[in-house]
N, C-alpha and C positions, 0 to 999 in steps of 0.2 A: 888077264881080266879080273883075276881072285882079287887083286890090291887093290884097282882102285873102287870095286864093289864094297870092299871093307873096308875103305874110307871112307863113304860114302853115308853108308850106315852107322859110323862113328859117328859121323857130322849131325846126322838125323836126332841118334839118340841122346847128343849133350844140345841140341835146341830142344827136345821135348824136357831133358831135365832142368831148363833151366825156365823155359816158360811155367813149368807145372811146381818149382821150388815151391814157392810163395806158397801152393795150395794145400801141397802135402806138407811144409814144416811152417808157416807162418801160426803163430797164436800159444803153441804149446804141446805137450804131449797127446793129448787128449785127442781122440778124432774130432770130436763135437766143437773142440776151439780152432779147428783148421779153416783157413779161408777154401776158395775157390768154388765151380758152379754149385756143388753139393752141400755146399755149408748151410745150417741152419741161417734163418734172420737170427737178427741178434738185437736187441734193446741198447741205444747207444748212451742214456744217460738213467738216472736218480725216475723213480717210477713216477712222480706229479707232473714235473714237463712231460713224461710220455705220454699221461691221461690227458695231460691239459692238451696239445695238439691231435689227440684223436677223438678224445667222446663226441666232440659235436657230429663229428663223420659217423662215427660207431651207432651215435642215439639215433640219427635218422634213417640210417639203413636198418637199425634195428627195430624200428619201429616200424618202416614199411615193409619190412619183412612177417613181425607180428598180426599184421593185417592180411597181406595179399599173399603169402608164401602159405599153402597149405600146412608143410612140414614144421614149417618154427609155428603156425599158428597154434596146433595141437599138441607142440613142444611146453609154450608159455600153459596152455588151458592144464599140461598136466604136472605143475609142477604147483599153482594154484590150485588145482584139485587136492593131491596129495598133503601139500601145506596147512591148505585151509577145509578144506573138504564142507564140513558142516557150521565151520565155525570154532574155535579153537575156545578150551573153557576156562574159565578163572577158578580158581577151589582154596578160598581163604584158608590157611593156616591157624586161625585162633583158636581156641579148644574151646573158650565161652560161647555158649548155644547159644546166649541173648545176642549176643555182640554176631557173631557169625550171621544170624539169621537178617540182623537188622542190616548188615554190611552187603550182602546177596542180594534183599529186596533194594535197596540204592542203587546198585551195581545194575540190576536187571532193568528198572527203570530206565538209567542213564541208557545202556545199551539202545535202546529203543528212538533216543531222542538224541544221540552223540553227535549225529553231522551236522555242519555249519549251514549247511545248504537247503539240508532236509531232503536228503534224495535216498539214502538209505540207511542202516543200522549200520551197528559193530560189528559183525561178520560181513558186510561189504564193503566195510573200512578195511579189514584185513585181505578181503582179496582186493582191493585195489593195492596194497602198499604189497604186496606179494606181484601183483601181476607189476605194476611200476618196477622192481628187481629185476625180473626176470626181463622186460624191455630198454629198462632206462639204467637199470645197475644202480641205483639209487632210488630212496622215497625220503619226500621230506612232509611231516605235516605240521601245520601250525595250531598250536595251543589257544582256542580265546575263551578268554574267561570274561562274564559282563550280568548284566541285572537276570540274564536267563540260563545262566549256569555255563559248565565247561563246552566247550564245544570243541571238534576237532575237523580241520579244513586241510585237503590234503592240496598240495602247492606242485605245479610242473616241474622237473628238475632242472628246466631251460631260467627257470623266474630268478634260481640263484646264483645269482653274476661269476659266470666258472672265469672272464676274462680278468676278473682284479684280482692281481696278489700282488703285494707291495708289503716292504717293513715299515713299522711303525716308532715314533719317536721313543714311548717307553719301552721298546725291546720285545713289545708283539710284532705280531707279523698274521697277514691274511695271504689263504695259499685258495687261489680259485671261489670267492666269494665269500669262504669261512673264516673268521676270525679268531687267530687264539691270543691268550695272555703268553708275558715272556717263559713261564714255566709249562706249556704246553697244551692246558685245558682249552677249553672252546670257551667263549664268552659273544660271541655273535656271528650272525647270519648275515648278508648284504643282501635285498632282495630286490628285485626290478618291480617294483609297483607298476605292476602286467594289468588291466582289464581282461576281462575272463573271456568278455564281448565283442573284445578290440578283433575285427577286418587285419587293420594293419600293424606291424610292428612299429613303436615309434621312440626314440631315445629318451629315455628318461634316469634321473639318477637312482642309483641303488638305494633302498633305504635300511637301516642298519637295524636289526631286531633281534634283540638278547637271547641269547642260548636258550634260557629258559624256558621262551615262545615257541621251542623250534624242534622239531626231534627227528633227528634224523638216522634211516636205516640205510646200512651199507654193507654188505658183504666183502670187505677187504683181500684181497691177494699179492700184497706185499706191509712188509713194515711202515707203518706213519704213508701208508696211500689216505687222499683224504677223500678226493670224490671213488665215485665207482664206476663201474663196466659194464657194462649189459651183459646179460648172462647168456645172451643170444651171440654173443662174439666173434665163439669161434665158430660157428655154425653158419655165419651167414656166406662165407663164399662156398661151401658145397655144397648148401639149401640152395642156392641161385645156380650152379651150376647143374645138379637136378634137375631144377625148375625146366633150363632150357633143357635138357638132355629129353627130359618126357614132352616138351615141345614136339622137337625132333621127332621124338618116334613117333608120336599123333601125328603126325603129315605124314609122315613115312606111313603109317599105316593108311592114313587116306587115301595117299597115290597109287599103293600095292591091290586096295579094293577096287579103286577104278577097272572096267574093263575096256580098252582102246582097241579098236580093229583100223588096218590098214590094207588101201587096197595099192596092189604093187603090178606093174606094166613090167609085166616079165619079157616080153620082145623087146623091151626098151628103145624102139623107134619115136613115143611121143607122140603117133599121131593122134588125133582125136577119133571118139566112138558116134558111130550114129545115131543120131534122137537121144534122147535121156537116158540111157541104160544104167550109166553110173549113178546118175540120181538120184533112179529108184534104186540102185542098190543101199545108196546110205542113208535114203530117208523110210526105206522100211523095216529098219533095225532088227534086231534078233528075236523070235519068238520060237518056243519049243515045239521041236519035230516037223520044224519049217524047212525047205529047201528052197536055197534062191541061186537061180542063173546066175553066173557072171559072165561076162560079155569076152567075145577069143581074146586072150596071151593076159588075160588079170588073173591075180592071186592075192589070197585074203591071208594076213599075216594078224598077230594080235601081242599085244604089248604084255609083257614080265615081268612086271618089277617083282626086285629080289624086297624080302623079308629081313629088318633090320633085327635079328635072334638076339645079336651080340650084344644090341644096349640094354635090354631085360637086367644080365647080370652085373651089368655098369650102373644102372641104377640104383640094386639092390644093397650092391657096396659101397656106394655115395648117399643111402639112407642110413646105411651104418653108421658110415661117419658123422653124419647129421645127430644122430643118436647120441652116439659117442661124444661129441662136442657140447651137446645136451646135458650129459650125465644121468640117460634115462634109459631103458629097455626101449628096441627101435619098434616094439608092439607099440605103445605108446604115441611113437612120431607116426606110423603109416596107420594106426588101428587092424590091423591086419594079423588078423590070429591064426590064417590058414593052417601055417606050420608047427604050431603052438599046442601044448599039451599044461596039463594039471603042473605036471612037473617041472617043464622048462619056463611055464609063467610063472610058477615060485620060485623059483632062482633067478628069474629075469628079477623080480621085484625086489628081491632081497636089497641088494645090496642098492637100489635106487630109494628104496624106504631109510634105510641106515643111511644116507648120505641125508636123504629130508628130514629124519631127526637130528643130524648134525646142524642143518642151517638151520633147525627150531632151536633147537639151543642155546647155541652159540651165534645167530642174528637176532631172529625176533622176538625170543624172551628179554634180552639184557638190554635191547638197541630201541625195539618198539613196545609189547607186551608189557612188562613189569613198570616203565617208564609212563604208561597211560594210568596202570594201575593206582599207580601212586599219588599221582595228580590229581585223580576222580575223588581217591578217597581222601585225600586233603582236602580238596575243594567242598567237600561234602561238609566235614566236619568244622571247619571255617566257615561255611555260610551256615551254621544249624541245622543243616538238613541232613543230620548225620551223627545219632548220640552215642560218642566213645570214651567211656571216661576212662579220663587217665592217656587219651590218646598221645599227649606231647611228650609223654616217658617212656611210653610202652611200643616197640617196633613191632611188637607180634602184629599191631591191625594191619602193618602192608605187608606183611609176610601173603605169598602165595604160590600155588604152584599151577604151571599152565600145564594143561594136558590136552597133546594133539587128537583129534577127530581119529574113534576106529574106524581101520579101514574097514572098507565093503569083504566079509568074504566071498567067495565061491559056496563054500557048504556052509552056512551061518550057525547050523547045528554043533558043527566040531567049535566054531567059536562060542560057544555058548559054556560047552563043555571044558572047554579050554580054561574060559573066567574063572569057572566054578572049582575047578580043580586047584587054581592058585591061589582062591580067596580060602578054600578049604585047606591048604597045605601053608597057609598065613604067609604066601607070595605077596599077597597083595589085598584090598582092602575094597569092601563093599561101596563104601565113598568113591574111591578110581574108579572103580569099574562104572558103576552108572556114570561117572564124573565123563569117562569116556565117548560114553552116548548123549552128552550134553545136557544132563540131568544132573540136577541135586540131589544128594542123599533125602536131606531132610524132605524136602520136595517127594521124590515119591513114595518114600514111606508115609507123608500124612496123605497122599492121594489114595493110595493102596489101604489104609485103616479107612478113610471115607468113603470107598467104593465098597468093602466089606460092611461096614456099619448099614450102608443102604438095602447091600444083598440083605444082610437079617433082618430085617423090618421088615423086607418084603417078602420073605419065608424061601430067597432063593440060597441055593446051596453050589459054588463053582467050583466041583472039585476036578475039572475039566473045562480050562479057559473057553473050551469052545462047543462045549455042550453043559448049558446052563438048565440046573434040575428043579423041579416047586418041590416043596416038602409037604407033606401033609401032616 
């Protein structure tokens, strides 16, 4: 019997090696390049076709996940928060006190009066083109300029025609709506002349608007990608898988609190009882330190449902990964600081701040920020309303540098001390630092001389902000 069991098993093991070849040597050395069930997805061509067949699917679930999904909702609210927080600041670069002052007052006006719409300032131009990233992986705004100065209109990502890419006779080429020249720059936009008010969608042709008009921010993750991604991406099938999972347990917990009583014909004959007895037993229901008859061979039996324990930590480790997909501390996605200390919140935030100073950087200084800067203060200076001489020679007037909104501390006291110590130790400079809190230098030093100037006329002395003395 030894033989033909060990043939048998021969036979076995060169079908499993030959089914499972493919899995374990197809691709290359590498595990990661191996086919078979365990293999990563894998991207089968050039990153544009793989944008172009999936954003429209990507935008829309990532949008209705922005809205209805608790966890991406407070995903998108904190990556806007931390971004934009108060408002993100401008801080001219000119060393001329004329020229700076007069460039600040412009700037600050403009701020006030910026959208096309009139619906709100340039800190909610910022968090919309922030919050648009984070849902749509794209923001595009449009530049118009007319008898009432610059104005900036922010445009759907849907409005620029991501279905046209086609080459062109002189050697350009449009990849998804955008248009470049043959050496690679952008030279125009394709837009769907969209009404804002339109019910229905309705065909109409693209209309083509110069670069110049157009500015667009995009967080890119690969070479020459031209649209973008929602930054909800990866996040949305274990946001949605959550979503149902806490379903689940909310019913599961509903049906566990019900209390169900049954009454059981322990003689199991089935005959019927005399007069109503069973009736009133079920329609007098339970009350405390109550005794009730039951009628001969019944038994009252009552329902168990088991307690679903095990999804709690199914959860918790599918907010993680929500988190995770995020690129944010999972405090943040659930708000839940139960477990949270001084200490694990500063390390949670660390490295979720050093990533938002990277996308300040390197997206919305170079892409949106400096790009608006420039145009305001040209436009300034072009219509008159704006006196820089020497501006067509001199770059210093759009030199500038943006500085992100401080964060909130926990003890605002050590940040205070914090400032002080690096403006004293010449780290850094009494300009940043108020620049940080959204203030002007110049700004609050002549408020701070005019609030003193008034103290001494009126004989008061504050040598304690908060206990103000009369002098005699």
């Amino acid at each position: 019997m030894a033989a033909p069991f060990t043939g048998a098993m021969r036979q076995l093991k060169a079908a499993f090696r030959r089914a499972f070849a493919g899995a374990h040597h197809h691709g290359g050395t590498f595990e990661g390049a191996t086919g078979g069930p365990r293999a990563p997805k894998s991207l089968n061509g050039p990153i544009n076709p793989e944008v172009m067949r999936s954003l429209h699917i990507l935008r829309g679930r990532s949008r209705a996940a922005a809205f209805d999904n608790p966890w991406c909702k407070n995903g998108v609210g904190g990556w806007v928060a931390e971004l934009v927080g108060d408002g993100i600041t401008a801080s001219p670069t000119v060393l001329d006190a004329a020229s700076r002052k007069a460039i600040l007052a412009y700037w600050a006006a403009w701020c006030q009066s910026c959208d096309a719409d009139g619906r709100t300032n340039w800190i909610g131009i910022q968090e919309s083109v922030v919050r648009a990233l984070a849902v749509d992986g794209e923001a595009f705004l449009q530049v118009i300029r007319d008898e009432n100065g610059l104005k900036l209109r922010l445009i759907p990502a849907e409005q620029v025609y991501e279905r046209l890419t086609a080459n062109l006779p002189d050697g350009g080429y449009i990849v998804q709506g955008i248009e470049f020249a043959p050496d690679g720059t952008r030279r125009a936009y394709h837009i769907l002349p969209i009404v804002p008010t339109a019910l229905y969608a309705t065909y109409m042709e693209p209309v083509r608007v110069p670069a110049s008009d157009i500015i667009h921010v995009v967080h890119p993750l690969a070479a020459g990608q031209v649209r973008g991604l929602p930054w909800l991406s990866a996040a949305l099938i274990p946001a949605n898988e959550v979503d149902q999972l806490v379903d689940a347990l909310t019913v599961n917990a509903k049906v566990a609190s019900m209390l169900a009583g049954f009454l059981v014909d322990q003689s199991g004959n089935g005959e019927p009882i005399a007069g109503n007895q069973i009736g009133d037993v079920l329609e007098s229901g339970l009350e405390p330190g109550t005794l009730t008859r039951l009628p001969p061979g019944y038994d009252v039996r009552f329902s168990t449902p088991q307690q679903a324990t095990s999804g709690i930590e199914t959860v918790k480790l599918s907010l993680q990964a929500v988190a995770a997909a995020l690129e944010m501390p999972v405090f943040i996605v659930t708000g839940d600081l139960s477990g949270a200390n001084y200490s694990s919140l500063r390390a949670g935030l660390m490295p979720f701040r050093r990533t938002a100073s990277q996308r300040h950087n390197a997206v919305l200084v170079p892409q949106f920020l400096t790009p608006v800067w420039r145009e305001v203060i040209t436009f300034g200076v072009l219509s008159g309303a704006l006196d820089l001489p020497g501006f067509e020679t001199d770059p210093a007037y759009l030199a500038v540098r943006w500085l992100a909104p401080k964060p909130f501390q926990v003890d605002p006291l050590k940040s205070v001390q914090a400032d002080t110590a690096e403006i004293a130790a010449g780290l850094k400079s009494r300009r940043q630092a108020v620049a940080e809190r959204g203030r002007d230098v110049s700004d609050l030093d002549a408020e701070i001389a005019h609030d003193n100037a008034e103290a001494a006329a009126l004989g008061l002395s504050f040598t304690d902000p908060a206990t103000p003395t009369q002098e005699s």
